[in-house]
N, C-alpha and C positions, 0 to 999 in steps of 0.2 A: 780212494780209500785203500788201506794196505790190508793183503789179506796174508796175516802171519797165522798159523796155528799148528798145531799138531792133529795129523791122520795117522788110521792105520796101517799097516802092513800091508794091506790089499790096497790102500790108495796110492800108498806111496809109491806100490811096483809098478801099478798102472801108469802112473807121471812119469817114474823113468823110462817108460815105453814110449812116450811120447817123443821122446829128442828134444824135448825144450825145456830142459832145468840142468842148471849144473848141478851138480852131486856133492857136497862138504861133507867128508867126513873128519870129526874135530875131536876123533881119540888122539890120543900120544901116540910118538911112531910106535914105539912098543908095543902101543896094545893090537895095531896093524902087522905085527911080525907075525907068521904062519903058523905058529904054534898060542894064537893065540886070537886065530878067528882071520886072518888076511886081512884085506883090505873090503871085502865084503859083496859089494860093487865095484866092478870092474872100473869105470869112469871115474872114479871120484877122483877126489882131491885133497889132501890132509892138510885141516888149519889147527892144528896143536890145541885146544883150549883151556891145557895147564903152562902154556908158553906167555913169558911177560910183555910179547908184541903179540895177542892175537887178537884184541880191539881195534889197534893199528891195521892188523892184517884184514880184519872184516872190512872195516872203513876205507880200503882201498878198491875192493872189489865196485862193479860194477850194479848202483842200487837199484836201477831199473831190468836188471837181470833177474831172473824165479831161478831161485831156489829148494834145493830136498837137504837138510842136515838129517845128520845120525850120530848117534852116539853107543857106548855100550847097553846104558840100562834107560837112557832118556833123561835121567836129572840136569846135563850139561846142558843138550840142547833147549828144555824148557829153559833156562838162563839165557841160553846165546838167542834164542827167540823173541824176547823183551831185549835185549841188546841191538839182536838188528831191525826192530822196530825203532827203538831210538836212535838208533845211527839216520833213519829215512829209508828203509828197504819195503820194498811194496809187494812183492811176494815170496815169503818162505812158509816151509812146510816142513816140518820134523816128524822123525820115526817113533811115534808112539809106543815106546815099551823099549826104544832102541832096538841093536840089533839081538836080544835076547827074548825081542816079543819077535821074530822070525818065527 
């Protein structure tokens, strides 16, 4: 059974402490530019989710792998959450409030 959902800030930091989730963060490169919050999370990884491949780009990734997405304010990643549930992905977890509930 896939366990997708969104947690808090404090859970989420905890997971990334653990070393076993890759990190997606699925702002625009822009909103990653330093004058506009970095990239947040050192480890992540940027899949665009205003880009016209980033279904394709999800759908490649690896579905038996856990995942942490993030987003600015959380509206995307609720979206890409139902997304990669229907792609087959078995664990992801989103930043509840994005990075603005930090």
């Amino acid at each position: 059974m896939a366990n997708i959902k969104s947690i808090s800030a404090e859970e989420f930091k905890e997971l990334i402490n653990t070393n076993q989730y890759i990190i997606i963060d699925i702002r625009t490169p822009q909103e990653r530019l330093p004058e506009h919050g970095g990239s947040v999370f050192e480890k992540s990884i940027n899949i665009d989710s205003s880009s016209p491949n980033f279904q394709k780009d999800l759908n490649n990734l690896d579905k038996n792998k856990k995942y942490l997405i993030y987003c600015r304010s959380g509206y995307r990643t609720e979206m890409t959450l139902e997304l990669m549930k229907d792609l087959g992905f078995q664990e992801v977890f989103d930043l509840e409030g994005g990075v603005l509930g930090l």
